[in-house]
C-alpha positions as CSV (number, residue, x, y, z in Angstrom):
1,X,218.5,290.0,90.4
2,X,220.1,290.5,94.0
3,X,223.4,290.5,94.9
4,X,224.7,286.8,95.5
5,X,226.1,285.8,99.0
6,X,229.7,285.6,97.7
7,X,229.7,288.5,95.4
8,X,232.0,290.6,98.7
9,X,234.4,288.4,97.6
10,X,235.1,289.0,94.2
11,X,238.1,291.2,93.7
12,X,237.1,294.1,91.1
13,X,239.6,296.9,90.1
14,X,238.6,300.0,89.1
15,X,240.6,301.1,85.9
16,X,240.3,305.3,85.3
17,X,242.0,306.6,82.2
18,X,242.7,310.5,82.2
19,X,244.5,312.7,79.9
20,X,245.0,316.5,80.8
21,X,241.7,316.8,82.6
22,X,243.1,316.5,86.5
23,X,240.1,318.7,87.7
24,X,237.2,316.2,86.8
25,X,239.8,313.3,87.7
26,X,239.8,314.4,91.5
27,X,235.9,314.2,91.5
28,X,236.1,310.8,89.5
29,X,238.7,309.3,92.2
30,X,236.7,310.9,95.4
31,X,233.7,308.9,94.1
32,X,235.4,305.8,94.0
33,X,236.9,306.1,97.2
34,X,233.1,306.0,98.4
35,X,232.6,302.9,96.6
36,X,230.9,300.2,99.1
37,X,232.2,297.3,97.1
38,X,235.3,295.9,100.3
39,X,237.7,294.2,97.8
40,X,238.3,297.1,95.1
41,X,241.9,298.5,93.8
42,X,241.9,301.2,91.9
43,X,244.4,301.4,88.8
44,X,244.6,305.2,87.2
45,X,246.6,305.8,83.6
46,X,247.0,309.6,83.0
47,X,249.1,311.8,81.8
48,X,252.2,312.7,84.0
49,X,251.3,315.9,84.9
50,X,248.3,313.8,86.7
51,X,249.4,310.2,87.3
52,X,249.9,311.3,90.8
53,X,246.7,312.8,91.7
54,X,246.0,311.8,95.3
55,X,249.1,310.8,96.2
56,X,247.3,309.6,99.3
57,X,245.3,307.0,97.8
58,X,247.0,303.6,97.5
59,X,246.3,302.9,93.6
60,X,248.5,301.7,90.9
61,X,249.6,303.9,88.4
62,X,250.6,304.0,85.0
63,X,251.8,307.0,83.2
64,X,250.9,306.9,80.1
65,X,250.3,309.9,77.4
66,X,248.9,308.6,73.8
67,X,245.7,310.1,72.7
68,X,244.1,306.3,72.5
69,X,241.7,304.5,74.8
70,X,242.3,301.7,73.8
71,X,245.8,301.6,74.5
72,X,245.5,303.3,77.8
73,X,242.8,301.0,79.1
74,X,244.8,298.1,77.8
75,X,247.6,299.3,79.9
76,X,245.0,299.8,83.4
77,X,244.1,296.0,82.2
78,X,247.9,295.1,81.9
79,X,248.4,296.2,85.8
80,X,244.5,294.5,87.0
81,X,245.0,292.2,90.1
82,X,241.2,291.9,90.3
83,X,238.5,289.1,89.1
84,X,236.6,291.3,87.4
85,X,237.8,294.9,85.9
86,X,235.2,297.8,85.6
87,X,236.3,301.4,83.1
88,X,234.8,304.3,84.3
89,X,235.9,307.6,82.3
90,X,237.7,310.7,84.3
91,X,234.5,313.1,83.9
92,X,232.3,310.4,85.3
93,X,231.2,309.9,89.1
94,X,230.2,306.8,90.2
95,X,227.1,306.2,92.6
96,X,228.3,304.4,96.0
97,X,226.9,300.9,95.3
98,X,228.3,301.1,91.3
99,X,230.9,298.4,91.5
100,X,229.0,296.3,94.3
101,X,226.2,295.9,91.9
102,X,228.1,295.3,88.9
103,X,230.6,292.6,90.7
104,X,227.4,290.8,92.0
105,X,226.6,289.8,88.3
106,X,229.8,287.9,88.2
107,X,228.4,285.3,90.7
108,X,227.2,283.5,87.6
109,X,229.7,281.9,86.1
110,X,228.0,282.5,82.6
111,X,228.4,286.9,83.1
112,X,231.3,287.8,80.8
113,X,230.6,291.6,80.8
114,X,228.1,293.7,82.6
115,X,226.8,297.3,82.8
116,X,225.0,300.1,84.2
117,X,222.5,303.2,83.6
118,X,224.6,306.1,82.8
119,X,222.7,309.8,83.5
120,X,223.9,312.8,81.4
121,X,225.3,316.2,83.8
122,X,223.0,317.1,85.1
123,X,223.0,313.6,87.7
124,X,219.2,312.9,87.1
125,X,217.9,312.5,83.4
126,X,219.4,309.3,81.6
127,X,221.7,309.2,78.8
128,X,222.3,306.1,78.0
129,X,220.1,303.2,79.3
130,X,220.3,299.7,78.0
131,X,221.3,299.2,74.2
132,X,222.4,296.4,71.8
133,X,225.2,297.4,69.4
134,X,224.8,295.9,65.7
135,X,227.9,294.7,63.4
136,X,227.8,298.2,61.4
137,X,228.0,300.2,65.2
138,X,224.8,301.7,65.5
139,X,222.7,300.8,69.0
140,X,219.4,300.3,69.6
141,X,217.6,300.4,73.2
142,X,216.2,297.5,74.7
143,X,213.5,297.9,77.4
144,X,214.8,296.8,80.7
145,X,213.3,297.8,83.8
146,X,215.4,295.8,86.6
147,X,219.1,293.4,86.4
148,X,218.9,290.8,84.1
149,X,221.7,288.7,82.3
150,X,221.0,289.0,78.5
151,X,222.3,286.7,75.5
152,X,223.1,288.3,71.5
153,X,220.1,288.4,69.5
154,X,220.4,288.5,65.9
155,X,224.1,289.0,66.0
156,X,223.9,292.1,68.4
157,X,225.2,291.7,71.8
158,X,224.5,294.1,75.1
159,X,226.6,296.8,74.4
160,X,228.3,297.9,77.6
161,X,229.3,301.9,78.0
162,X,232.7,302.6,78.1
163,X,232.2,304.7,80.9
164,X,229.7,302.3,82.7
165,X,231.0,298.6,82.4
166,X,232.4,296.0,83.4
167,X,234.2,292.6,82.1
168,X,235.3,288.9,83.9
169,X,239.4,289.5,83.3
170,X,240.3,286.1,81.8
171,X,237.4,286.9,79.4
172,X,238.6,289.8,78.3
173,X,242.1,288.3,78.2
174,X,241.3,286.2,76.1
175,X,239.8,288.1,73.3
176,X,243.4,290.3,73.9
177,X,241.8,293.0,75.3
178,X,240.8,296.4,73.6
179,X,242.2,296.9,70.0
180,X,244.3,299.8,69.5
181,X,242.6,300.5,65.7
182,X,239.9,301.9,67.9
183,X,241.8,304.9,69.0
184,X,238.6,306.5,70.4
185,X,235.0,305.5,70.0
186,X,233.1,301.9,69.6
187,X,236.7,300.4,71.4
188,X,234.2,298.7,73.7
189,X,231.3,297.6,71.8
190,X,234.5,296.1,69.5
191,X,235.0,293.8,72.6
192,X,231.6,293.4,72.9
193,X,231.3,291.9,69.8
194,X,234.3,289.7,69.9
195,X,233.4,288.5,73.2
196,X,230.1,287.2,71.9
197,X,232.1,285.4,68.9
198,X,234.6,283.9,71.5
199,X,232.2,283.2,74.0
200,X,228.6,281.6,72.6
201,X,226.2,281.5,75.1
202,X,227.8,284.2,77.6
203,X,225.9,286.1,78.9
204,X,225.8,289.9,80.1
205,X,224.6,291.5,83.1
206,X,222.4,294.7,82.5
207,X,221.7,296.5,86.4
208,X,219.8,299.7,85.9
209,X,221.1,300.3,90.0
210,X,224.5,300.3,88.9
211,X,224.4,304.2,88.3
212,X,227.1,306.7,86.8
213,X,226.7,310.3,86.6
214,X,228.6,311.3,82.8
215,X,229.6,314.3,83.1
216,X,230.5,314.9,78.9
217,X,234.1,316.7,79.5
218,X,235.8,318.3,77.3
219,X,238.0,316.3,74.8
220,X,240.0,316.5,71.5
221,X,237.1,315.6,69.2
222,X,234.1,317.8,71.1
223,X,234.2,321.5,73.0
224,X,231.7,322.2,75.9
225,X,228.0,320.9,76.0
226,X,229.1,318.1,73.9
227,X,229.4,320.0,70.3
228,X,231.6,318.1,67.8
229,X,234.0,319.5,66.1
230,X,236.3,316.9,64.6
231,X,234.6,313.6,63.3
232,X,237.7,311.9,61.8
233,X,238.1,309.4,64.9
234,X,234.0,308.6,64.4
235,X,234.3,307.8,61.0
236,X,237.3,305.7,61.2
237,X,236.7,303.7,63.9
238,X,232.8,302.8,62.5
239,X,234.0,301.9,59.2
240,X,236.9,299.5,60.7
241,X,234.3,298.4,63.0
242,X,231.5,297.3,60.4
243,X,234.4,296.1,58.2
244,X,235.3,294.2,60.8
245,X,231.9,292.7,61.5
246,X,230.2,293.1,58.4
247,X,228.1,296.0,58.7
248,X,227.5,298.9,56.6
249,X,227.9,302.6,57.4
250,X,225.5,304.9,55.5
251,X,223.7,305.3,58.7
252,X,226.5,307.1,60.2
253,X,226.6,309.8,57.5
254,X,222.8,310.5,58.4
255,X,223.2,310.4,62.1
256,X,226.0,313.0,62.1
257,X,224.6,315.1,59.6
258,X,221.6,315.4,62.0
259,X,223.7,315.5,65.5
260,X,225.0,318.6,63.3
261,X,221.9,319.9,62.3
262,X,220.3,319.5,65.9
263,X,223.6,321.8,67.4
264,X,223.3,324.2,64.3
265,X,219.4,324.7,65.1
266,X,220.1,324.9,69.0
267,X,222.6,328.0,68.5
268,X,225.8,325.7,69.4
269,X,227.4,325.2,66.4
270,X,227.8,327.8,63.0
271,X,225.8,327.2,59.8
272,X,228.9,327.1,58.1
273,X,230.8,324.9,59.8
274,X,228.5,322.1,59.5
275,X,230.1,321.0,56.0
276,X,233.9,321.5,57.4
277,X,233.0,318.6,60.2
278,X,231.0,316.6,57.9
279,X,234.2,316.3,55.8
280,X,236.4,315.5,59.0
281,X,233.9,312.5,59.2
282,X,234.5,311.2,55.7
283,X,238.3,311.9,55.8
284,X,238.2,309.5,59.0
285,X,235.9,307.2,57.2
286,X,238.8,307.1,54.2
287,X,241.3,306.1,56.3
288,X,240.0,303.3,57.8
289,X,241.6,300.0,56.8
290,X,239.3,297.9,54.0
291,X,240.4,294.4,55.9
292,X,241.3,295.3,59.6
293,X,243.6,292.9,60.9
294,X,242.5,291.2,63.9
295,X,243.5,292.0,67.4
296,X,247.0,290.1,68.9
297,X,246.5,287.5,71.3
298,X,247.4,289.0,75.3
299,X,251.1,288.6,75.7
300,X,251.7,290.6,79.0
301,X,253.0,289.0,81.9
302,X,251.4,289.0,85.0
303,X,249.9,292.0,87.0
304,X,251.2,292.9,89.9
305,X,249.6,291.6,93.2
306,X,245.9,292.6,94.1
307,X,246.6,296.4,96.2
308,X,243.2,297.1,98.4
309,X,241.9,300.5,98.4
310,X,240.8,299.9,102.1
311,X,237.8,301.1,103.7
312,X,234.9,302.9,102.7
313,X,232.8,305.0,104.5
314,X,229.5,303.0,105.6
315,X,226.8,304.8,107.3
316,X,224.8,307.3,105.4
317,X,222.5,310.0,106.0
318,X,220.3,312.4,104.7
319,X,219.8,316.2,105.2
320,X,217.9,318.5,103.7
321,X,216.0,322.3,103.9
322,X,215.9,325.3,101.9
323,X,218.5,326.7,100.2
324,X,219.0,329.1,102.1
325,X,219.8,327.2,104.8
326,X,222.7,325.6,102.6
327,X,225.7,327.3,104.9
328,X,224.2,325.2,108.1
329,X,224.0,322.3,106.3
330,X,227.2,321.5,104.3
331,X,228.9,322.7,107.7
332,X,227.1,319.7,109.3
333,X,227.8,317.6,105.8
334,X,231.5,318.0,105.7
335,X,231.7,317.2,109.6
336,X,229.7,313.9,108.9
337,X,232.0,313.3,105.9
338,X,235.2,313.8,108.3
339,X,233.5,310.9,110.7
340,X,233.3,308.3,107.2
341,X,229.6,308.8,106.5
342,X,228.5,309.0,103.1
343,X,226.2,312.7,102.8
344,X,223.5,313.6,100.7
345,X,221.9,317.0,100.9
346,X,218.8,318.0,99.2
347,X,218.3,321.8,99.0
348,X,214.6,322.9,98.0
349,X,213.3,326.6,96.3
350,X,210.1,327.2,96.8
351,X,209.5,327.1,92.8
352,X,209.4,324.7,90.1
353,X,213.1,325.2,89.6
354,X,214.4,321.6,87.9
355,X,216.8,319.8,89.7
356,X,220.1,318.8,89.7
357,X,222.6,316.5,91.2
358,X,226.3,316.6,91.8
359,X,229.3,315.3,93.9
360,X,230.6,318.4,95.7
361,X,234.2,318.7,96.2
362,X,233.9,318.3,100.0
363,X,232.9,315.0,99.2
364,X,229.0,314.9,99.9
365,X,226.5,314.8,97.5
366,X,223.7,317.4,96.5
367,X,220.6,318.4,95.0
368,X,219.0,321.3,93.9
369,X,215.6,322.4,93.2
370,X,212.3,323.7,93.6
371,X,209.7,321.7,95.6
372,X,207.5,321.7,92.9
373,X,210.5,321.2,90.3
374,X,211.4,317.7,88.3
375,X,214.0,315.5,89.7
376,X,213.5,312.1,87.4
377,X,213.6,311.6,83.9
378,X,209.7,310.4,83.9
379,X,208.5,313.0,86.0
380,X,206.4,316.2,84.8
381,X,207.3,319.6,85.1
382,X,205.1,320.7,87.5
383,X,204.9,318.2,90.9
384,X,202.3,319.2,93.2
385,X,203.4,317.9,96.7
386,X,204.3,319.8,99.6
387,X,207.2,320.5,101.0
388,X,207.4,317.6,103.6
389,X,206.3,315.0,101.0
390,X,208.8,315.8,98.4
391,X,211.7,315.5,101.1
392,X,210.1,311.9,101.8
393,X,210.2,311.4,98.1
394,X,213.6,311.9,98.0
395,X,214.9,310.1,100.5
396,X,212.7,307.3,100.0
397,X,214.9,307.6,96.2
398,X,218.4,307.8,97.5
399,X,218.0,305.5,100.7
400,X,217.1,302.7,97.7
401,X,220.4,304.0,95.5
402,X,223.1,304.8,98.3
403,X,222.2,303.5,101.6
């Protein structure tokens, strides 16, 4: 599926929803001021000790301080002047092209939603691809190899990531936006499943191009690497979701019991305080409503009127060399990101070193690795090429995903 000739003109905003996290909010903002997307406003609800991040950047803003996503992308929604509204979380960095290839979906007048491939931290192997979410809120992945519009099948729609998606507004309007019972997790595949009650027939747009790097932050329910350590928001929000939509939930015991297990076994979590967050999960679980009410109907006025981001930076180029020759080239990288160029710079090792990807804070993006190390998810450990070929390689990669 390619981009449509009118798809430049579809206004899309950009709603980022941050609490107490301003360092991975700066990188999530610097990305989206990258975007290459010309009609995009950015709308950021955060805490007031970072509403006013970049004061520089002309974005609305919305302080707002309540330890629910729902709410606070309900309020980003509440100030969206665009035609369609993308949610991107505040530890996630968004390739170039993300929100021209997700927009370009909209061209059909049948896309309600749409969404990416999302990549775990380290900015190459995938962590969430494409998936359907059933009534009881456990996904399944679908095999989808390039953009396609997809209908519900057996009562499971697309389900789009919350941190990789993107919705038509007066859809989402008019299934009144994201419920607050869903303080935190399944708010959007809530809306996903409304939408496909609401909306028979709609169709949403899956783009394996539109990429985001998750970068697994942090938060009140998980420490570092992503370890769990209160379940009670899990448990609550899947039992009012398959209450909801008539699912079940004894898969969700199994599946956290496992995630557990899988820390435990990997040396990130105690033995004994498996049990302890197992019963955080069924004290969630108890206090979900038996009969959730549904969501009210949208009753906010107006936003205010559609406020451009401006321009993007356009050309791009590519550098690259050994790593020790990294002091040349970010000097060289940070000059051409001064001039409005987008930057990638690929340092090699001469090992099998794996690599990784991230959004520096000068604003260029980077690579590490050995020449002989893996830099896709498919790829084996060991990649015989020289170094000249791998460098080809990569651009060839990167000229397809950011140029």
């Amino acid at each position: 599926m390619q981009p449509a000739a009118g798809a430049a003109a579809i206004r899309a905003t950009v709603i980022v929803v941050s609490r107490h996290r301003p360092a991975h909010l700066l990188r999530c903002l610097d990305a989206l001021t990258r975007q290459s997307h010309p009609e995009i406003e950015l709308v950021l609800v955060a805490d007031p000790a970072s509403v006013q991040t970049r004061p520089d950047l002309p974005m609305k803003r919305v302080s707002f301080d309540i330890p629910n996503i729902s709410a606070a992308r309900n309020e980003g929604l509440a100030q969206a002047g665009g035609d369609v509204v993308l949610y991107v979380d505040d530890d996630a960095i968004a390739e170039p092209r993300w929100v021209e290839r997700l927009v370009a979906s909209f061209e059909d007048d049948r896309v309600v939603a749409a969404t990416g491939f999302t990549r775990g931290p380290d900015g190459l192997n995938w962590q969430v691809k494409a998936e359907r979410i059933t009534p009881s809120g456990s996904s399944y992945q679908i095999d989808v190899a390039r953009a396609c519009l997809l209908d519900t099948e057996n009562g499971a729609p697309v389900s789009t990531l919350g941190t990789n998606c993107a919705f038509r507004r007066t859809a989402l309007l008019a299934v009144g936006g994201f419920d607050p019972l869903f303080s935190f997790h399944l708010d959007e595949s809530d809306v996903n499943m409304r939408m496909a009650r609401r909306f028979p027939g709609a169709l949403t747009a899956v783009v394996p191009e539109a990429e985001v790097i998750h970068g697994l932050a942090p938060g009140a329910s998980r420490a570092n690497v992503g370890v769990p350590h209160d379940l009670t928001a899990i448990g609550r929000s899947t039992a009012i979701f398959a209450a909801r939509h008539g699912g079940q939930i004894d898969w969700l015991r199994r599946s956290q019991r496992a995630r557990l297990l899988r820390h435990m076994v990997a040396g990130r979590i105690d033995p004994m305080a498996v049990e302890p967050v197992m019963a955080t999960l069924e004290a969630g679980i108890a206090e979900a409503p038996t009969d959730p009410p549904a969501p009210p109907a949208w009753d906010r006025p107006s936003p205010p009127d559609f406020r451009a981001l401006g321009n993007s930076p356009s050309d791009w180029i590519f550098l690259s060399g050994w790593h020790w020759q990294a002091r040349h080239l970010r000097r060289k990288a940070a000059l051409s990101v001064s001039e409005g160029r987008h930057v990638t710079i690929l340092l090699l090792t001469p090992t099998m070193l794996p690599h990784r990807v991230k959004l520096t804070e000068g604003g260029w993006w980077e690579q590490l690795g050995g020449v002989w190390g893996a830099s896709r998810p498919d790829d084996s450990p060991v990649i015989f090429q020289g170094r000249s070929a791998r460098i080809s390689r990569e651009w060839r990669y990167y000229a397809a995903l950011r140029r």
